[in-house]
PyMOL Python script that loads the backbone (N, CA, C, O; Angstrom):
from pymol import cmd

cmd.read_pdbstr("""\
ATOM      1  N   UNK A   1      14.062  -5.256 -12.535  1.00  0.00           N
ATOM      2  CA  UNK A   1      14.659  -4.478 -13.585  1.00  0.00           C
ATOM      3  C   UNK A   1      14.772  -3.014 -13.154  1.00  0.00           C
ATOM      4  O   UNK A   1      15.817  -2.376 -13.282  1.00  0.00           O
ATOM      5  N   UNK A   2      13.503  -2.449 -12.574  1.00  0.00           N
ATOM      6  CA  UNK A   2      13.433  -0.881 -11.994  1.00  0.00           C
ATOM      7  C   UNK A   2      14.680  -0.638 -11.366  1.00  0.00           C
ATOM      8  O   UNK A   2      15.404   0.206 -11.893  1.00  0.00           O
ATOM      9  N   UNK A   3      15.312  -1.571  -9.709  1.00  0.00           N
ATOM     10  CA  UNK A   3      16.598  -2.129  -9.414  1.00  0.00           C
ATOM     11  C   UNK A   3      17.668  -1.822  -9.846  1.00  0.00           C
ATOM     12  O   UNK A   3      18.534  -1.485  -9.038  1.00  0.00           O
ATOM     13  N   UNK A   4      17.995  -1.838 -11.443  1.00  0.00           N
ATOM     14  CA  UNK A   4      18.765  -2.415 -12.061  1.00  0.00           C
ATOM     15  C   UNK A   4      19.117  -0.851 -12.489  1.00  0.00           C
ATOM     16  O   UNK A   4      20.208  -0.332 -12.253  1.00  0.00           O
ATOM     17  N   UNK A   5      18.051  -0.209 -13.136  1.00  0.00           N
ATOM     18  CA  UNK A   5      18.153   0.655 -14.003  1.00  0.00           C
ATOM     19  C   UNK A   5      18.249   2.104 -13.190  1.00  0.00           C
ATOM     20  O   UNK A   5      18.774   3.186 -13.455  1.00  0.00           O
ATOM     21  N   UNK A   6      17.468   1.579 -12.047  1.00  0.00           N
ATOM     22  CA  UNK A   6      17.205   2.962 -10.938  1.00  0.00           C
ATOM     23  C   UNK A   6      16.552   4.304 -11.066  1.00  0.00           C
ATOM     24  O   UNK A   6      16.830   5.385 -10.547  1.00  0.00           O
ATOM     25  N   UNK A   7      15.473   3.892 -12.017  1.00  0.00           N
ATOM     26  CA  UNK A   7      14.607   4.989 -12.215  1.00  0.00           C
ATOM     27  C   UNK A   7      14.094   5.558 -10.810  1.00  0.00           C
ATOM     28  O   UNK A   7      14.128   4.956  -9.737  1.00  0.00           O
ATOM     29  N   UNK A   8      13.571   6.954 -11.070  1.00  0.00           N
ATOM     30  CA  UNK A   8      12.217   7.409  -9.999  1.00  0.00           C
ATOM     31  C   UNK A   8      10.983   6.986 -10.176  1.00  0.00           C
ATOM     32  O   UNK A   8      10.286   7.487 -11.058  1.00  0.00           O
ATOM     33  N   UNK A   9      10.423   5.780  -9.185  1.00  0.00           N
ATOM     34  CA  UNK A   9       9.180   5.442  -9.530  1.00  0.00           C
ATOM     35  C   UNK A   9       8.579   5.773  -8.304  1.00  0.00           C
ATOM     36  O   UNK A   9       8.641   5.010  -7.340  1.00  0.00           O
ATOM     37  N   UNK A  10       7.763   7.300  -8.256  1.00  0.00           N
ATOM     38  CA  UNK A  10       7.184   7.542  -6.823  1.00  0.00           C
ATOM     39  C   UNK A  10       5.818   6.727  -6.500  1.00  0.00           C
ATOM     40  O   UNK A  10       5.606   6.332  -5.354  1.00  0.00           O
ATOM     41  N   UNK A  11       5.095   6.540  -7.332  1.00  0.00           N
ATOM     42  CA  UNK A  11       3.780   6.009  -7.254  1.00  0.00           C
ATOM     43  C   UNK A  11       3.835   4.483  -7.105  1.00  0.00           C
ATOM     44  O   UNK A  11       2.918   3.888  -6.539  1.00  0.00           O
ATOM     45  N   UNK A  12       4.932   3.827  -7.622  1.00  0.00           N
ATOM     46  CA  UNK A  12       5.344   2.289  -7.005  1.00  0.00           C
ATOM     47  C   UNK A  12       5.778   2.469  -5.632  1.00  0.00           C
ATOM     48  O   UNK A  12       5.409   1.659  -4.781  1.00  0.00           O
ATOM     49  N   UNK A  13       6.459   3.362  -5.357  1.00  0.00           N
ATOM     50  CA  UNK A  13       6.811   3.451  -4.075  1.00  0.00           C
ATOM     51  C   UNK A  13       5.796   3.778  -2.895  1.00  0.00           C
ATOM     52  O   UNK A  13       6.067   3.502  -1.727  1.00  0.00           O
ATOM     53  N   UNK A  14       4.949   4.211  -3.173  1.00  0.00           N
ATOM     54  CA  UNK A  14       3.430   4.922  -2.811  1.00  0.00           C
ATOM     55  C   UNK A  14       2.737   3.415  -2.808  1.00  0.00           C
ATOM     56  O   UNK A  14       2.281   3.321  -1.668  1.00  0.00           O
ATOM     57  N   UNK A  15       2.596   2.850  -3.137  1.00  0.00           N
ATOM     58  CA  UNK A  15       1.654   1.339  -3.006  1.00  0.00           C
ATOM     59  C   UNK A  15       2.114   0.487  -2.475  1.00  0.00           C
ATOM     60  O   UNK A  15       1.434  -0.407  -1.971  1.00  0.00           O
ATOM     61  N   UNK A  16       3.924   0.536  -2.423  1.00  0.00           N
ATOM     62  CA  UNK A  16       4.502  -0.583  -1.599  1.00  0.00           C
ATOM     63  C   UNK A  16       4.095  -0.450  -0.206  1.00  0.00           C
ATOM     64  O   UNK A  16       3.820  -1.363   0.573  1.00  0.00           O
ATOM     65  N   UNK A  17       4.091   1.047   0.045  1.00  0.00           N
ATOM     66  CA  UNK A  17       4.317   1.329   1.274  1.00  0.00           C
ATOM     67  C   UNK A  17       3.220   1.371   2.030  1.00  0.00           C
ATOM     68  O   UNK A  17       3.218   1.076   3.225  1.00  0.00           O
ATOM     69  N   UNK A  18       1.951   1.839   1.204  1.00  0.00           N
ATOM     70  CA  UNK A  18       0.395   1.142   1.795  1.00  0.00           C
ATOM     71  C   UNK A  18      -0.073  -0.176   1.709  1.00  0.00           C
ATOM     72  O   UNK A  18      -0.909  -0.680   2.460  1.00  0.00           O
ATOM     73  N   UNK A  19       0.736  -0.948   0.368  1.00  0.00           N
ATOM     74  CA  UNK A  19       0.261  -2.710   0.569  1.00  0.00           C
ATOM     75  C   UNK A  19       0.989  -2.568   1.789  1.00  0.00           C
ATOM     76  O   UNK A  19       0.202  -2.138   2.633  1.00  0.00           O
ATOM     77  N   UNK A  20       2.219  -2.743   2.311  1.00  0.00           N
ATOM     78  CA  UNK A  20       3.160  -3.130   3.300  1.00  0.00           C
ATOM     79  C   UNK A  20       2.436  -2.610   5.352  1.00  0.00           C
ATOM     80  O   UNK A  20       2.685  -3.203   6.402  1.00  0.00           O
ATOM     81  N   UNK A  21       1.403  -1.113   5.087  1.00  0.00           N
ATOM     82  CA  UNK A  21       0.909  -1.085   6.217  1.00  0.00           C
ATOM     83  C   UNK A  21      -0.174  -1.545   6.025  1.00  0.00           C
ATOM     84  O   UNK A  21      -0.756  -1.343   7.091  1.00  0.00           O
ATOM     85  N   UNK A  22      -0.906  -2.083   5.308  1.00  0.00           N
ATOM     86  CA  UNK A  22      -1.887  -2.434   5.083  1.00  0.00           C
ATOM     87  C   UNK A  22      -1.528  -3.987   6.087  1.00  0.00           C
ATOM     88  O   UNK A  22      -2.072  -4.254   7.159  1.00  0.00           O
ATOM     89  N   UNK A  23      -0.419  -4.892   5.331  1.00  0.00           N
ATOM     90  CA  UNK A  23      -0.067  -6.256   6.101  1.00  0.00           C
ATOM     91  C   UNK A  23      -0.291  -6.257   7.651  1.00  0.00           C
ATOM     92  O   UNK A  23      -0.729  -7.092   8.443  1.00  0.00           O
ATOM     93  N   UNK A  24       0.241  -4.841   7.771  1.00  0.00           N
ATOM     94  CA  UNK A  24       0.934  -4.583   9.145  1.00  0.00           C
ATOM     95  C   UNK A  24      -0.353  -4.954  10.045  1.00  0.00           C
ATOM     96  O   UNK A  24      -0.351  -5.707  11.018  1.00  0.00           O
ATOM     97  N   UNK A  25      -1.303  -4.350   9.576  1.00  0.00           N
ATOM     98  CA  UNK A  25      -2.723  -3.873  10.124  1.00  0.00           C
ATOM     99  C   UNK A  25      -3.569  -5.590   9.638  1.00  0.00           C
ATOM    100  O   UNK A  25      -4.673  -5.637  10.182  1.00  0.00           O
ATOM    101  N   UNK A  26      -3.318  -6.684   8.922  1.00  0.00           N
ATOM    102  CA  UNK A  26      -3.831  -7.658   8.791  1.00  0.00           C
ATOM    103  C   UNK A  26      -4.871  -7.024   7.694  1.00  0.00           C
ATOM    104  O   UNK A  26      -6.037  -7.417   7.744  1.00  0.00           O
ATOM    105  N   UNK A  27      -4.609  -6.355   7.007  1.00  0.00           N
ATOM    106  CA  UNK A  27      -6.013  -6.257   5.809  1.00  0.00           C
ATOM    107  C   UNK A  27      -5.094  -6.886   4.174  1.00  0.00           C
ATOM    108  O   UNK A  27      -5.666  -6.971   3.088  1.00  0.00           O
ATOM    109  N   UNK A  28      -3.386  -7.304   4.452  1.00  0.00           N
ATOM    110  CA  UNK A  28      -3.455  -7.803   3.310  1.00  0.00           C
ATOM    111  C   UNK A  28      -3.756  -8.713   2.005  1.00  0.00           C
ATOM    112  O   UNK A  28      -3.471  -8.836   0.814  1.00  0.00           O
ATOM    113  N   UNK A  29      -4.623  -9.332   3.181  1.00  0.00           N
ATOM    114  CA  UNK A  29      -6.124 -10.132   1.878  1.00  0.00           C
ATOM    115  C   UNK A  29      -6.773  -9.641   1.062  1.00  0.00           C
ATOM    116  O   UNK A  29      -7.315 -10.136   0.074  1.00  0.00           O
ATOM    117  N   UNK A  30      -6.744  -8.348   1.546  1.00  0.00           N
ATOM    118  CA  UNK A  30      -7.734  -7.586   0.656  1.00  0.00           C
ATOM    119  C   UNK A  30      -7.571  -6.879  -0.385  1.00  0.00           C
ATOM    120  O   UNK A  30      -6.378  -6.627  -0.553  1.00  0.00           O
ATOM    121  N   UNK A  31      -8.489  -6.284  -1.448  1.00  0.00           N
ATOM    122  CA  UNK A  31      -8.409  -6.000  -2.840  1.00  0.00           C
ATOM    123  C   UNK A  31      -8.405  -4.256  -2.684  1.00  0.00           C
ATOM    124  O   UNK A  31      -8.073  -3.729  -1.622  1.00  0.00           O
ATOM    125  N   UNK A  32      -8.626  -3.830  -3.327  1.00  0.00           N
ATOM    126  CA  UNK A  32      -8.240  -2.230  -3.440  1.00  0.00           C
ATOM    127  C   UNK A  32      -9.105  -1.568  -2.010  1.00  0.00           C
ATOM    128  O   UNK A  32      -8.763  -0.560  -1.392  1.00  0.00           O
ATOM    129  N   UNK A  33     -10.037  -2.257  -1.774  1.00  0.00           N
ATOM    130  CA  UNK A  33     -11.056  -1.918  -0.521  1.00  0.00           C
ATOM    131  C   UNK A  33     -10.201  -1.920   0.811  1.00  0.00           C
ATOM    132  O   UNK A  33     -10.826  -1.718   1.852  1.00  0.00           O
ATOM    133  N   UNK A  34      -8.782  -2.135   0.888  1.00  0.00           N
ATOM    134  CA  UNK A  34      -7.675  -2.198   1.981  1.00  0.00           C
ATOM    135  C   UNK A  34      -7.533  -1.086   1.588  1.00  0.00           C
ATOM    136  O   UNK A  34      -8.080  -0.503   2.524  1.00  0.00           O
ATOM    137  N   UNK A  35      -7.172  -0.187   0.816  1.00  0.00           N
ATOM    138  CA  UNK A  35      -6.800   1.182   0.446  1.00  0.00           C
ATOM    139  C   UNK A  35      -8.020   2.464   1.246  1.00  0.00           C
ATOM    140  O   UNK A  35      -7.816   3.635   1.564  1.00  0.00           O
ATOM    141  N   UNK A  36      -9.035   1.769   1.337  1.00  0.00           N
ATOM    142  CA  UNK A  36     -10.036   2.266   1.992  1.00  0.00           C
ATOM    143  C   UNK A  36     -10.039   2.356   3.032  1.00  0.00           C
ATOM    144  O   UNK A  36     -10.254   3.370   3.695  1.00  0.00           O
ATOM    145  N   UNK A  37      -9.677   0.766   3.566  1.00  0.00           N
ATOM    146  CA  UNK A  37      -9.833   1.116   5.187  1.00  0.00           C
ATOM    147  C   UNK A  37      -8.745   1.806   5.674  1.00  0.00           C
ATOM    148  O   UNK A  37      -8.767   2.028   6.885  1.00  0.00           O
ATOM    149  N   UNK A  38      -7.510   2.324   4.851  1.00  0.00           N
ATOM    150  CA  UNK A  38      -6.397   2.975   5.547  1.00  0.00           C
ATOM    151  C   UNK A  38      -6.819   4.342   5.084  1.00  0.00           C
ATOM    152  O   UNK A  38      -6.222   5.174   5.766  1.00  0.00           O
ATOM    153  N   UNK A  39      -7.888   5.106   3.887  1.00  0.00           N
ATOM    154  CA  UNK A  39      -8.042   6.274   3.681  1.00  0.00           C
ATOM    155  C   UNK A  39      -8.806   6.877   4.528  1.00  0.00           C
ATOM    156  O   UNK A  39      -8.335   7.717   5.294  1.00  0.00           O
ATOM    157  N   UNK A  40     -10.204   6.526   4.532  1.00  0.00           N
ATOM    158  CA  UNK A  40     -10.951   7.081   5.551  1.00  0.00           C
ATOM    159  C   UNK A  40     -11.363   6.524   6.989  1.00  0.00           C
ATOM    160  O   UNK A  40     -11.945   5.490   7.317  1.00  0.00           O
ATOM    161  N   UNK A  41     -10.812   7.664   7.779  1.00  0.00           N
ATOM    162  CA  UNK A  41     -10.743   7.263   9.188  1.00  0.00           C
ATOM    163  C   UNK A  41     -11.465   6.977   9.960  1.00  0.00           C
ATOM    164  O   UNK A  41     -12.568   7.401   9.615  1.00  0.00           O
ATOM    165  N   UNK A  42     -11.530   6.312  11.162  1.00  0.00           N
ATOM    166  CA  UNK A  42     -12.724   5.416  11.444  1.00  0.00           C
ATOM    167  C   UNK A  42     -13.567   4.121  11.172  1.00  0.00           C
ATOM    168  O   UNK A  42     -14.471   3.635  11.852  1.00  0.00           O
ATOM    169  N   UNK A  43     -12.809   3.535   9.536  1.00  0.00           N
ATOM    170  CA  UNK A  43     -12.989   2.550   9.152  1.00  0.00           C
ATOM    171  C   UNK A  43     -12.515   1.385   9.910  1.00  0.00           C
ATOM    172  O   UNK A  43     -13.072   0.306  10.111  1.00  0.00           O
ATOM    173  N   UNK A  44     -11.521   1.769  10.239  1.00  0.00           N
ATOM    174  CA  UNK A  44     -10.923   0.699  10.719  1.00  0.00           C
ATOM    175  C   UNK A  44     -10.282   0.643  12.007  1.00  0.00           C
ATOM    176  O   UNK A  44      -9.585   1.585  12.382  1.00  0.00           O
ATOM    177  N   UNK A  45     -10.490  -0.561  12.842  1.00  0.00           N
ATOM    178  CA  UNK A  45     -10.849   0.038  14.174  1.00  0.00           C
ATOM    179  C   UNK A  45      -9.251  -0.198  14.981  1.00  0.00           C
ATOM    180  O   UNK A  45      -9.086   0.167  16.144  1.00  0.00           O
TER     181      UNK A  45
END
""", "prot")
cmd.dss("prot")
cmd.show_as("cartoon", "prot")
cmd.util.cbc("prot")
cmd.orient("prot")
């Protein structure tokens, strides 16, 4: 519907784009704790 209507949704766009490197990196199994290993550095090796 967003699509459709073509709002500005920056903060949807902001999560696609960390679920999506998150995949990249193989942590997309994971629950908000993937947001982690891409925030603080060194987490993840």
């Amino acid at each position: 519907m967003a699509k459709t209507v073509g709002p500005n949704l920056p903060l949807n766009e902001a999560t696609k784009a960390q679920y999506e490197k998150m995949v990249t990196l193989d942590l997309g199994d994971l629950d908000k704790s993937g947001i982690a290993e891409l925030t603080f550095k060194g987490r993840h090796g």
